[in-house]
MDAnalysis code that builds the backbone (N, CA, C; Angstrom):
import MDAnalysis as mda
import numpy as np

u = mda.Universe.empty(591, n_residues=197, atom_resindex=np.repeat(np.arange(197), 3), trajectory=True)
u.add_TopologyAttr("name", ["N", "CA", "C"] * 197)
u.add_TopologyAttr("resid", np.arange(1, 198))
u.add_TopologyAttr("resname", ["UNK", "UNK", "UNK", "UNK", "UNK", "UNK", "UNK", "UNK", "UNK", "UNK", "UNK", "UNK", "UNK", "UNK", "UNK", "UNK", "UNK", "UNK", "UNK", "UNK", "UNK", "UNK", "UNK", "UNK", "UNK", "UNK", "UNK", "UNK", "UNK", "UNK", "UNK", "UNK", "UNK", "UNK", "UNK", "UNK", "UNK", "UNK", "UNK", "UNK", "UNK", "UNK", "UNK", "UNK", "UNK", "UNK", "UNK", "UNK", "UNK", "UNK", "UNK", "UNK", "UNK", "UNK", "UNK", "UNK", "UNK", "UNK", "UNK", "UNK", "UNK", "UNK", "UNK", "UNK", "UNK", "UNK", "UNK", "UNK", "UNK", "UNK", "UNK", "UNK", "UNK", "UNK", "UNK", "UNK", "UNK", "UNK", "UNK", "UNK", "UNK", "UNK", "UNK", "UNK", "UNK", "UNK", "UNK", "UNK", "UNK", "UNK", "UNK", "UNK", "UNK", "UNK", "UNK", "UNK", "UNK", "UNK", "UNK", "UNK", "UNK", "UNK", "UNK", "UNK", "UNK", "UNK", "UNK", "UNK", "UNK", "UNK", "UNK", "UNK", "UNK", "UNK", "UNK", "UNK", "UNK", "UNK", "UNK", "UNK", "UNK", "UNK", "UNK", "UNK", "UNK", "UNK", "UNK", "UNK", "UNK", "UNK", "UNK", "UNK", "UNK", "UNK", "UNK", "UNK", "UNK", "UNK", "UNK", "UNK", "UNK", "UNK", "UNK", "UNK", "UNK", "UNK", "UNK", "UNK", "UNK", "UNK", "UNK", "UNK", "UNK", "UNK", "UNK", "UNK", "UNK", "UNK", "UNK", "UNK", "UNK", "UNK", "UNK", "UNK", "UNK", "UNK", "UNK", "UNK", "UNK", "UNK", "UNK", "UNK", "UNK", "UNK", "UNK", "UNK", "UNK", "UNK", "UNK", "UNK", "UNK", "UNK", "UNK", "UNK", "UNK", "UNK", "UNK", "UNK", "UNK", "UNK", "UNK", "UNK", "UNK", "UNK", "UNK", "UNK", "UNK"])
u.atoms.positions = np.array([
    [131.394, 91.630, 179.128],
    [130.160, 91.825, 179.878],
    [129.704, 93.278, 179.795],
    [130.653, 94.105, 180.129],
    [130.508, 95.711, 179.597],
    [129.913, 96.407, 178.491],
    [130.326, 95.391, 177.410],
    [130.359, 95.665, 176.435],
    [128.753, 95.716, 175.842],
    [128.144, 94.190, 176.338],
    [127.148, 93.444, 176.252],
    [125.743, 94.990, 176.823],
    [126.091, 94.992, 178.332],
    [125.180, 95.596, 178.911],
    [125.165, 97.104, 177.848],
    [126.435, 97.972, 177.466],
    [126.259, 99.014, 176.771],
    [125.192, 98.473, 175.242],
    [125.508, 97.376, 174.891],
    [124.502, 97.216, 173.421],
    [122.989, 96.829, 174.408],
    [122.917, 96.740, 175.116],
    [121.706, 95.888, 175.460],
    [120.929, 97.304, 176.060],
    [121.888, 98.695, 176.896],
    [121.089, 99.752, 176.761],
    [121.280, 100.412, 175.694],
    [121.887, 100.635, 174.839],
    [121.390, 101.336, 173.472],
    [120.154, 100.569, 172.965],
    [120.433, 99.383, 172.824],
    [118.727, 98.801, 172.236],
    [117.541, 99.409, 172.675],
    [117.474, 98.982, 174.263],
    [116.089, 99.574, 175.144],
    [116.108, 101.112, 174.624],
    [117.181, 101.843, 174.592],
    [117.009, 103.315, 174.502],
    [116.586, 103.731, 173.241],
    [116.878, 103.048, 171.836],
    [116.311, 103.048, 170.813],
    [115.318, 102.701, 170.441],
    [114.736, 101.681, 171.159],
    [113.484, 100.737, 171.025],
    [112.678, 102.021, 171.813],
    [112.897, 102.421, 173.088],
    [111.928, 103.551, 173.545],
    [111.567, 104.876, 172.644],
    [112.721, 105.478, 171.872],
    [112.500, 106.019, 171.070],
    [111.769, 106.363, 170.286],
    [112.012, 104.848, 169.501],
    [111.310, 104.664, 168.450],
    [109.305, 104.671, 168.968],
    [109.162, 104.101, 170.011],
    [108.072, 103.863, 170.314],
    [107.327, 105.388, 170.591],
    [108.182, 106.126, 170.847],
    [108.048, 107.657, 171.594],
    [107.647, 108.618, 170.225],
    [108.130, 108.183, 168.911],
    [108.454, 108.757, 167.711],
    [107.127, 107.948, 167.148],
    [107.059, 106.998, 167.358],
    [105.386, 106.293, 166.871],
    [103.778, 106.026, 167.628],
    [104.281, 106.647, 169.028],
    [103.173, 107.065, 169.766],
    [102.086, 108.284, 169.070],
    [102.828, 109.278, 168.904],
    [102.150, 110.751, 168.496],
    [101.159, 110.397, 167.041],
    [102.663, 109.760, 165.808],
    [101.601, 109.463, 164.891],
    [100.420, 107.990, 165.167],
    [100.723, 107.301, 165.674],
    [99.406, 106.297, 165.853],
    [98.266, 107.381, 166.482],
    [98.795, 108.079, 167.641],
    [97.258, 108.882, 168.022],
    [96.906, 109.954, 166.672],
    [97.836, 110.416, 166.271],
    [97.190, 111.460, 164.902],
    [96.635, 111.023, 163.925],
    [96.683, 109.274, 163.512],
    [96.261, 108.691, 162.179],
    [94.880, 108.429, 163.334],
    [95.094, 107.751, 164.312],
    [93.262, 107.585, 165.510],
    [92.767, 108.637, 164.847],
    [93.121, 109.968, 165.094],
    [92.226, 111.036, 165.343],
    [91.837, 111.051, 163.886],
    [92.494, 111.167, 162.702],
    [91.925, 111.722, 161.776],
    [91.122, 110.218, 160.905],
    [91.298, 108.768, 161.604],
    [90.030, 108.088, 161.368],
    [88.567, 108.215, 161.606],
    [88.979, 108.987, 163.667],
    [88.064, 109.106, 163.990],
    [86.972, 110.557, 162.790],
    [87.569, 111.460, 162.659],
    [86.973, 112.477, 162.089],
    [86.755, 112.012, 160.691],
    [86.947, 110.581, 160.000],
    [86.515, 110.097, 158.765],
    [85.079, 109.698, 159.075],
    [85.009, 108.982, 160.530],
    [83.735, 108.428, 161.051],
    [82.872, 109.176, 160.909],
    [83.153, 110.168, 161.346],
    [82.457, 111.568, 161.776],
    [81.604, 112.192, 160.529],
    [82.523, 112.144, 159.857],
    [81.983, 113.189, 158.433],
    [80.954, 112.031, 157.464],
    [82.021, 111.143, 157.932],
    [81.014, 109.854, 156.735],
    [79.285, 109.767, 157.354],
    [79.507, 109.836, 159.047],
    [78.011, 109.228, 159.685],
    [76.834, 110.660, 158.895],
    [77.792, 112.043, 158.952],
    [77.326, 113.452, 158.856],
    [76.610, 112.919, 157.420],
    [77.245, 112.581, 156.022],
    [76.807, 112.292, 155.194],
    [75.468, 111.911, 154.734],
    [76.093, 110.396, 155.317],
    [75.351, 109.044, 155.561],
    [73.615, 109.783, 155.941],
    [73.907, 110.778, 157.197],
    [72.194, 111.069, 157.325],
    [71.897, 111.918, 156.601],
    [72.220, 113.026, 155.767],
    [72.099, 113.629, 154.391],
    [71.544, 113.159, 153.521],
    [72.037, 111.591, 153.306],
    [71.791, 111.013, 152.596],
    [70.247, 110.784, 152.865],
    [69.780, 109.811, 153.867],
    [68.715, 109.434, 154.380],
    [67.693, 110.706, 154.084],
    [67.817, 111.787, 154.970],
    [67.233, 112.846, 154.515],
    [66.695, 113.656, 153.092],
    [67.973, 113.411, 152.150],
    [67.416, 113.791, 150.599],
    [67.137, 112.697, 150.382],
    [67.023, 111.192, 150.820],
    [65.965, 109.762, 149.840],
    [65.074, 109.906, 149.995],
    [64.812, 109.906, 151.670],
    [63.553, 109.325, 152.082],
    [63.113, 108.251, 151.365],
    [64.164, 106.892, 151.535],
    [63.351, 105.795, 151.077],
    [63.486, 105.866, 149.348],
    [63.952, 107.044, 148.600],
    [63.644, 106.820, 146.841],
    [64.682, 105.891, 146.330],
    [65.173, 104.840, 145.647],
    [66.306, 104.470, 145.367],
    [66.603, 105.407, 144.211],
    [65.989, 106.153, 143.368],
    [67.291, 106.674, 142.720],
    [67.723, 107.830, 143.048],
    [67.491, 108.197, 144.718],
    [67.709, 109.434, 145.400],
    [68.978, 108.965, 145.798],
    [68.946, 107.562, 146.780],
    [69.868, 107.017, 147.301],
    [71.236, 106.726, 146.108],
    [70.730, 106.569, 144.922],
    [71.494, 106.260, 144.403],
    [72.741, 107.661, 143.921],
    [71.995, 108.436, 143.622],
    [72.718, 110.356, 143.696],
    [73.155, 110.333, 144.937],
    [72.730, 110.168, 145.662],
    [73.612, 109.788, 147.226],
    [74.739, 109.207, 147.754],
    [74.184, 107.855, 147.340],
    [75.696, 107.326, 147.407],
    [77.015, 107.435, 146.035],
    [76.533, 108.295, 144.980],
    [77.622, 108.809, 144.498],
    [78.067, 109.824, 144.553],
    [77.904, 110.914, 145.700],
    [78.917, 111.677, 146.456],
    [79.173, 110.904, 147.651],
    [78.593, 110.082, 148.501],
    [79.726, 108.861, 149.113],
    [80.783, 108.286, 148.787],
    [80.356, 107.774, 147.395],
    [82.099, 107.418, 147.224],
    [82.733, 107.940, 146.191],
    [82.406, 109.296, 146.338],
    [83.009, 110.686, 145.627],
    [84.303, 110.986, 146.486],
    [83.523, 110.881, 147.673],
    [84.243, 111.401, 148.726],
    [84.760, 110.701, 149.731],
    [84.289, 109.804, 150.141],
    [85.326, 108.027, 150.970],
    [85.743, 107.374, 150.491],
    [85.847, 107.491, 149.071],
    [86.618, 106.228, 148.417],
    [87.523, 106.465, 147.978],
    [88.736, 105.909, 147.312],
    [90.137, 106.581, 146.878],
    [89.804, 105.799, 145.489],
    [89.059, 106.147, 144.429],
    [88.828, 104.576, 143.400],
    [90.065, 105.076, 142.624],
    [90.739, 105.765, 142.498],
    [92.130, 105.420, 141.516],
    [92.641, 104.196, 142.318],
    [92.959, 104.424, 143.466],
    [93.877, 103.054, 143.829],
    [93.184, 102.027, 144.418],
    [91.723, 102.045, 144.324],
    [90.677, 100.663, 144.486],
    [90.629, 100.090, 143.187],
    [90.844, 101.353, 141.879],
    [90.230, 100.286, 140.760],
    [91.466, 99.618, 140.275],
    [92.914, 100.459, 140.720],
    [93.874, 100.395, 140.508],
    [94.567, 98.306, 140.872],
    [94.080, 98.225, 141.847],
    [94.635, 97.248, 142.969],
    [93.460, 96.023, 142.321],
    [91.939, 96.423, 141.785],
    [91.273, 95.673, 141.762],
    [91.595, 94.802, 140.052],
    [92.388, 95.524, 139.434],
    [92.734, 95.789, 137.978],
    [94.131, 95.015, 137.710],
    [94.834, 94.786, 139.000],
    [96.012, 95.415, 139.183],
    [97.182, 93.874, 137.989],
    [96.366, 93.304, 137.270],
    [96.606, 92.469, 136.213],
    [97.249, 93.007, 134.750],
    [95.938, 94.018, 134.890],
    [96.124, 94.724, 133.640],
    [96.028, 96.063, 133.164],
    [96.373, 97.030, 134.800],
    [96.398, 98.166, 134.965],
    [97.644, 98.812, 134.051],
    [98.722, 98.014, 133.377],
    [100.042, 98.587, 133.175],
    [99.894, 98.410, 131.927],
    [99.007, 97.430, 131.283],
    [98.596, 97.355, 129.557],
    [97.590, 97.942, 129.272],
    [96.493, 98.730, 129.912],
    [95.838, 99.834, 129.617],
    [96.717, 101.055, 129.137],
    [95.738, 101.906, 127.806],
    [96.084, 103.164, 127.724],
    [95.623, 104.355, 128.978],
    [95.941, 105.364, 128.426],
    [95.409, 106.109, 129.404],
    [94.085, 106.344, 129.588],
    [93.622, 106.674, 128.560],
    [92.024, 106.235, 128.018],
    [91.405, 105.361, 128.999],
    [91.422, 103.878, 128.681],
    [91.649, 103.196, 128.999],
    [91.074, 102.986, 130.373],
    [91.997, 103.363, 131.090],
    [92.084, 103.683, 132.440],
    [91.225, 104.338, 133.133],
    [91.173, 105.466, 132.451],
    [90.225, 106.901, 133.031],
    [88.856, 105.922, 132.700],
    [87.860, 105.533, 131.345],
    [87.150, 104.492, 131.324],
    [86.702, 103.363, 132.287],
    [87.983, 102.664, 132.695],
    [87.639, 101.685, 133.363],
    [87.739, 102.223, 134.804],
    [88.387, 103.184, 134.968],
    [88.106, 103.990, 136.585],
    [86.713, 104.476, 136.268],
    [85.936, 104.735, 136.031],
    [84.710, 105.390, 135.687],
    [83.887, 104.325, 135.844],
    [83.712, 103.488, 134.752],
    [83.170, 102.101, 134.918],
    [83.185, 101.332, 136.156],
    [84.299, 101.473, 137.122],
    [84.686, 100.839, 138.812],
    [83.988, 101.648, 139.549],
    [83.523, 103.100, 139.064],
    [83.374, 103.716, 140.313],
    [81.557, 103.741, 140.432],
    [81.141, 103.460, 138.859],
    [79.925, 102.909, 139.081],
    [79.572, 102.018, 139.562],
    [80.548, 100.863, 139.427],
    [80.053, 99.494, 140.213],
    [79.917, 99.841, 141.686],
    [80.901, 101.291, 142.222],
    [80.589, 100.994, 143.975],
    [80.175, 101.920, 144.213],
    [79.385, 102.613, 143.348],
    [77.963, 103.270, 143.497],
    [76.573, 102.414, 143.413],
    [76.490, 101.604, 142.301],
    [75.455, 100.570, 142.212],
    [76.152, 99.930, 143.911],
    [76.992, 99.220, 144.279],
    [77.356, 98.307, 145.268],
    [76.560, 99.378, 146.674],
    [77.004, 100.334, 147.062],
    [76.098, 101.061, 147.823],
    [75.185, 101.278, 147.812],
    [74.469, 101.277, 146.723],
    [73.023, 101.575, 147.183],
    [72.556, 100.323, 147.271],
    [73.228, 98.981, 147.125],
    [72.312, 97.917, 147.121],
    [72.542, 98.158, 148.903],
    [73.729, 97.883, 149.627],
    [74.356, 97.779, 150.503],
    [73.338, 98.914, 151.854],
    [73.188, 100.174, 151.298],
    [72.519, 100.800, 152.116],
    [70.777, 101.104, 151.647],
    [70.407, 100.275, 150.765],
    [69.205, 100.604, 150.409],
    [68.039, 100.747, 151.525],
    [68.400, 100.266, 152.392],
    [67.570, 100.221, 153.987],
    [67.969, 100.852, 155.279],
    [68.597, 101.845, 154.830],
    [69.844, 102.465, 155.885],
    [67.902, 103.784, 156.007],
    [68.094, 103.803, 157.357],
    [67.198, 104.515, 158.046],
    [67.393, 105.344, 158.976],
    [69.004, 105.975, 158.607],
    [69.316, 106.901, 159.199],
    [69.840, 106.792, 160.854],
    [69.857, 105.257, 160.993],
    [70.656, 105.092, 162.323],
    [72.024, 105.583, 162.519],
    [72.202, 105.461, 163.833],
    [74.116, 106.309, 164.542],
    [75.019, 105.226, 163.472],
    [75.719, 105.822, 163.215],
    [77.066, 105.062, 162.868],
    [78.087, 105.572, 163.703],
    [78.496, 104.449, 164.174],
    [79.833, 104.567, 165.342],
    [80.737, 103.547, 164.830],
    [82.063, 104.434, 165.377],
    [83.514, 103.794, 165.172],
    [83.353, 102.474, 166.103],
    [83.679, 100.780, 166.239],
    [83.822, 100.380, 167.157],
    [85.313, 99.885, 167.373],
    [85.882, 99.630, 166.201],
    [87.308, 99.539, 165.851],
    [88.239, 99.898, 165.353],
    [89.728, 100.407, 165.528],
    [90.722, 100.977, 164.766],
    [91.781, 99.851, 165.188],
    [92.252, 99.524, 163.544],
    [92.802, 98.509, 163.804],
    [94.258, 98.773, 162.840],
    [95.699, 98.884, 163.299],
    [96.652, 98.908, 162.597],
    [96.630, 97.712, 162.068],
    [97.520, 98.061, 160.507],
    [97.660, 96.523, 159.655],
    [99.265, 96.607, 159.092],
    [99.991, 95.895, 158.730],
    [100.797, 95.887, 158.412],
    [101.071, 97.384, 157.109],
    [102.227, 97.626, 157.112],
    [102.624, 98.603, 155.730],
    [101.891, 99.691, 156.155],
    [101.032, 100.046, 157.386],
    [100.607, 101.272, 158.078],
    [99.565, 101.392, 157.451],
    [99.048, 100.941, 157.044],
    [97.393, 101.012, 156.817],
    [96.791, 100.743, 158.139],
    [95.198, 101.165, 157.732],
    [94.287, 101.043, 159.444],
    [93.060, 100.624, 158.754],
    [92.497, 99.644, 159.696],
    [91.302, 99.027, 159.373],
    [90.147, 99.797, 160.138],
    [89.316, 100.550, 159.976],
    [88.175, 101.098, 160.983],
    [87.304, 100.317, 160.341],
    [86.666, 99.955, 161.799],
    [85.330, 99.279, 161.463],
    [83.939, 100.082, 162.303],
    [83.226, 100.001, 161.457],
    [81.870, 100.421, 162.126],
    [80.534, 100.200, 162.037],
    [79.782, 100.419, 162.546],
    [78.189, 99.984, 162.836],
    [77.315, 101.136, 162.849],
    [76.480, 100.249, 161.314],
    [75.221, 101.637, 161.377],
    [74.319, 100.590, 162.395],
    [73.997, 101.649, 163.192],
    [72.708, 100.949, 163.804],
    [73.565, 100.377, 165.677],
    [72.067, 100.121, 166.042],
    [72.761, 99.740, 167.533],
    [71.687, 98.146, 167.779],
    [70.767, 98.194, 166.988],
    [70.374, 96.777, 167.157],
    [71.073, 95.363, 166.735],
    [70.457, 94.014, 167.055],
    [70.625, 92.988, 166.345],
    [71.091, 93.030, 164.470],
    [70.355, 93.833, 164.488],
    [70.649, 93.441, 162.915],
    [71.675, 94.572, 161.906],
    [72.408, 95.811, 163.066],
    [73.190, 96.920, 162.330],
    [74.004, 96.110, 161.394],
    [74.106, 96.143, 160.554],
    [75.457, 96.555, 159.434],
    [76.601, 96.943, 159.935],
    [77.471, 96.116, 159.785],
    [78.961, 96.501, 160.188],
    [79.720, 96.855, 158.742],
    [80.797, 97.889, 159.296],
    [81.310, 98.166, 157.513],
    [82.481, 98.217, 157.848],
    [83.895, 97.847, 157.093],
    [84.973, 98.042, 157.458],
    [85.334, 99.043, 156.497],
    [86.758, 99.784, 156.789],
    [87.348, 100.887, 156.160],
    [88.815, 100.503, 156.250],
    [89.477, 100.471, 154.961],
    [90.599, 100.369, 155.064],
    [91.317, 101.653, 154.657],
    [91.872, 102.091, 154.882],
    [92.215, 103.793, 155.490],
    [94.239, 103.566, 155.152],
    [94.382, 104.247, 154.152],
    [95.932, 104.483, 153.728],
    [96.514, 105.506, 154.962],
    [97.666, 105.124, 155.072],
    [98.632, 105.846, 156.039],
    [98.944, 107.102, 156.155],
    [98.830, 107.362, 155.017],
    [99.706, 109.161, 153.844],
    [98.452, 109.797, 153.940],
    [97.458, 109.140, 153.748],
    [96.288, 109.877, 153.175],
    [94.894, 108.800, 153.795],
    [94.796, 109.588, 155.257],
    [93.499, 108.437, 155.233],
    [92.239, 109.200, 155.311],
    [92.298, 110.111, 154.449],
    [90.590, 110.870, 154.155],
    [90.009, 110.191, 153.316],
    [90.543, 108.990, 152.286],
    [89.612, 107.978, 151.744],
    [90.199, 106.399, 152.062],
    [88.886, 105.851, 151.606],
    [89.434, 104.688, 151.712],
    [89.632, 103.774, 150.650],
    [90.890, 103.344, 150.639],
    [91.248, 102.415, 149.308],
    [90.716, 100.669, 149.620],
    [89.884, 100.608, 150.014],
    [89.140, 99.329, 150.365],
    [87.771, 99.544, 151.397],
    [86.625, 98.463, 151.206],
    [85.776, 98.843, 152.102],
    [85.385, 97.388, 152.107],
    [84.901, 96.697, 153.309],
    [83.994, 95.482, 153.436],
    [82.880, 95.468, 154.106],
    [82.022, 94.774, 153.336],
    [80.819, 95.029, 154.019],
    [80.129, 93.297, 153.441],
    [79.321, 93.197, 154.178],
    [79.164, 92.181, 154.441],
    [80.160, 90.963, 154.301],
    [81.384, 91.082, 154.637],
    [82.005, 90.795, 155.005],
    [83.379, 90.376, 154.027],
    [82.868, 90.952, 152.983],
    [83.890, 90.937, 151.518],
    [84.439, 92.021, 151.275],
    [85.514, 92.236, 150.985],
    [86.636, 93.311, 150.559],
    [85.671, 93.621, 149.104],
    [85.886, 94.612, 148.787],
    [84.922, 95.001, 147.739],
    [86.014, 95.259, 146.509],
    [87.798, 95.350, 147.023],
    [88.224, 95.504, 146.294],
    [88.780, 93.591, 145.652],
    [88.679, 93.033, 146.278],
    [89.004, 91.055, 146.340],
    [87.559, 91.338, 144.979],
    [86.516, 91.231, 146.024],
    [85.521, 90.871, 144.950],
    [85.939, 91.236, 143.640],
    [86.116, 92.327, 143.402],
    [86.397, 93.123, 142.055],
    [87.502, 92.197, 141.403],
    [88.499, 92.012, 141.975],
    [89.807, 91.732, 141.329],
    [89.216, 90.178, 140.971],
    [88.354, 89.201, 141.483],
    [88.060, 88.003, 141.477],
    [86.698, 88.257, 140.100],
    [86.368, 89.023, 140.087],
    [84.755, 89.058, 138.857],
    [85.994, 89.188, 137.739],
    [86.762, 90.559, 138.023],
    [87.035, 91.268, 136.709],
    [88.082, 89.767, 136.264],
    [89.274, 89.201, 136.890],
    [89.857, 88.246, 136.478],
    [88.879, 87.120, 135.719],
    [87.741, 86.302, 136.336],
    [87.006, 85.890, 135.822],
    [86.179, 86.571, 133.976],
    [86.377, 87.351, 133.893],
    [85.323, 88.176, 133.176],
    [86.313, 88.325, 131.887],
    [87.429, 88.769, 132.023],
    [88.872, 88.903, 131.484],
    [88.935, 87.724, 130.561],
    [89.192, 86.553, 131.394],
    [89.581, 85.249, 130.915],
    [88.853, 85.070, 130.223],
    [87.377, 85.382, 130.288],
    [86.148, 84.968, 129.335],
    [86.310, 85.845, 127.808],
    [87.050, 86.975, 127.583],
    [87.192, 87.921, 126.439],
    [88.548, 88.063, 126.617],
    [89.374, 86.545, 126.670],
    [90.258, 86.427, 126.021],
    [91.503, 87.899, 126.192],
    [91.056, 88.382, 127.252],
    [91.920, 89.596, 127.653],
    [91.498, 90.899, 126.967],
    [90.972, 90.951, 126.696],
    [90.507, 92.463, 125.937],
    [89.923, 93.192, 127.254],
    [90.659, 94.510, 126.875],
    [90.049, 95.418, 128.160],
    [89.244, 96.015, 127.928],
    [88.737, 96.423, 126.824],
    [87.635, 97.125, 126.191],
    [86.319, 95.861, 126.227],
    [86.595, 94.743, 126.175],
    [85.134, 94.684, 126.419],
    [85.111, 93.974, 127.866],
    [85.814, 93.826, 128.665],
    [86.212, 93.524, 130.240],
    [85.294, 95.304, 131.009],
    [85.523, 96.013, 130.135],
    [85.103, 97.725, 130.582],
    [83.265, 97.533, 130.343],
    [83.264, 97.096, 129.106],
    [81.656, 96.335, 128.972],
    [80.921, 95.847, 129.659],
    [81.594, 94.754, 130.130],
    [81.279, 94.097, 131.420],
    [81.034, 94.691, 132.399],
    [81.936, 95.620, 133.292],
    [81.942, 96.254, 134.442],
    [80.542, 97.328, 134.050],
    [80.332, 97.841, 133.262],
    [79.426, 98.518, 132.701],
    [77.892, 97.744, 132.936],
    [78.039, 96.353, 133.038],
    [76.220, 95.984, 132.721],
    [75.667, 96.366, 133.867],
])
């Protein structure tokens, strides 16, 4: 019985621990989502400001957006992630280039009507393997845009996933490019073609 109660307080006392040791970083990964919010909304009206409405303003726009919020080595990486290890290096650098246009074209379709409303954090959401889901809302009406952010643990100044209208942008990718693949018989060079039209 002694014995029992001594394992049963080492547990609680370890289990508190541990919780005591993962309190500080859950509030430090909060904070530095929150200040992703922050800088992205700062952008975001930059953006608005040098379009005014031009799409190929918006479009120079949103490619320092996801210059700078996106992690596309390990979006194109994950979206690829078939035939990321039979690419050259070439290759790679190419088809990272080619990915990072697609979620430049994908943003400006995505914000082509963005009018410079608040973007606010409304969710931080832990996910398994310590990733964090932030979600947020341009806009405060009926019709804002919600965007999710999937935010790495080590490094969450970008994000290695984003959803918006309600699709992982890195799923989509991995679901076209597989499709697209199969159609050219596996060739990555003209799979890079593709991502290119």
């Amino acid at each position: 019985m002694l014995i029992r109660l001594r394992r049963l307080v080492t547990h609680l006392w370890i289990a508190g621990a541990a919780a005591a040791l993962a309190g500080p970083a859950c509030a430090q990964s909060e904070a530095t989502a929150k200040v992703f919010v922050s800088q992205l909304a700062d952008t975001m009206r930059e953006l608005h400001g040098r379009a005014q409405g031009n799409a190929a303003r918006i479009r120079i726009g949103c490619r320092d957006v996801v210059g700078r919020f996106f992690n596309l080595e390990s979006m194109a990486k994950a979206a690829g992630e078939n035939i990321w290890d039979k690419m050259s290096a070439t290759q790679r650098e190419t088809y990272q280039g080619a990915f990072g246009d697609r979620m430049v074209a994908e943003c400006g379709r995505q914000f082509a009507n963005y009018q410079g409303e608040t973007i606010k954090e409304i969710n931080i959401r832990s996910l398994p393997g310590g990733d964090m889901l932030v979600t947020t809302r341009f806009g405060e009406n009926e019709d804002a845009k919600t965007v999710g952010w999937r935010l790495r643990g080590g490094n969450p100044s970008a994000a290695i996933d984003v959803v918006w209208a309600g699709t992982s942008a890195v799923a989509k990718a991995r679901s076209d490019f597989a499709a697209a693949l199969h159609g050219v018989n596996g060739n990555v060079d003209a799979l890079i073609a593709f991502i290119r039209k």
